[in-house]
N, C-alpha and C positions, 0 to 999 in steps of 0.2 A: 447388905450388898457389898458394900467398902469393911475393908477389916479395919479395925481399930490401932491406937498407937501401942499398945502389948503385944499386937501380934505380929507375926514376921510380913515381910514386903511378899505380895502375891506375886506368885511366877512370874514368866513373861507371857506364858500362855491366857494364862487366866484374864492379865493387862488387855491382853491379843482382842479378845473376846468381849472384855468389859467396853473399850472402843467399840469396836461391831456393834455390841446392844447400844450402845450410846446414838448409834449414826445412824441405826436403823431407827429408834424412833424419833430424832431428829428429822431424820427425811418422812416418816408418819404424819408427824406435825405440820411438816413443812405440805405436805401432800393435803391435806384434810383444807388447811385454808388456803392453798388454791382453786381445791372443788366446791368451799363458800362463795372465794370470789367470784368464779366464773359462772355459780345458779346466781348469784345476788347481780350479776351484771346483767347474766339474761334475764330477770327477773325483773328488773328497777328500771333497765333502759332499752330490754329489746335488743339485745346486741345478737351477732352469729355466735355460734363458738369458739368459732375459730379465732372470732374480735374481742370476745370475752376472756379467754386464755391469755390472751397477750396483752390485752389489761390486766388481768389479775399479776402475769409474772411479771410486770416490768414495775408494780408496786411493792410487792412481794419481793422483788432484788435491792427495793429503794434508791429506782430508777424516777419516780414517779409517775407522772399518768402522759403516757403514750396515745390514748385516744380519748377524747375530752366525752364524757357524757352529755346526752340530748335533753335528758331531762332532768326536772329538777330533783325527782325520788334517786335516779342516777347519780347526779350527782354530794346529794348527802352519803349514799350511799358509798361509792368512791373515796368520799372524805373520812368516813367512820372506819373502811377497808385499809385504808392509809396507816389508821393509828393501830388498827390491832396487825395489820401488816409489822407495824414498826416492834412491836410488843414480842410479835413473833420471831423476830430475826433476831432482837436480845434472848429472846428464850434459847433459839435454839444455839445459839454461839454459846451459850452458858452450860447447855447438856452435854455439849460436843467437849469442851473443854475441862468440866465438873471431875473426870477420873484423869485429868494429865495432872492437874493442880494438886489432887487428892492423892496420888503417886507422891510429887516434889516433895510436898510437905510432910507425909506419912516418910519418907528418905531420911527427912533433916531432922525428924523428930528419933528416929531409930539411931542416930550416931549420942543423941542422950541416953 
């Protein structure tokens, strides 16, 4: 996917693009475990949807928990959401940023 240090620096097109793939599944991922969190909230605690959403995103932003769970499967659940929440949001700053860095470096290595 990324060219190596032999090869010339990709367009700006090609850059244009490799961004866009990066951000669309960025937001895939980011999308996917918010539609865990919110079956696993209605699921664990009984919530509406609408209450489940905004539990999931205010985790998922690492705001923490915006409406406290009623029960106890709710609330392990919210806890274990939390950590892969957190897991998530390193991932995807790491997808988002994988072709800027991979740019910089392949630059610095091309003036050798």
């Amino acid at each position: 996917m990324y060219e190596n240090k032999s090869q010339p620096l990709a367009s700006g097109k090609v850059f244009g693009m490799r961004i866009l793939l990066h951000l669309i599944f960025a937001a895939i991922l980011v999308i996917l475990t918010l539609a865990v969190g919110v079956a696993g909230h209605i699921y664990f605690d009984n919530m509406r949807f609408s209450s489940a959403l905004v539990a999931s995103i205010t985790l998922t932003s690492g705001l923490g928990l915006s409406i406290l769970p009623n029960t106890t499967s709710g609330q392990l659940f919210a806890s274990l959401y939390g950590i892969l929440s957190s897991y998530i949001y390193i991932a995807t700053t790491t997808i988002v940023i994988a072709p800027i860095l991979h740019r910089l470096f392949h630059k610095f290595h091309l003036d050798e």
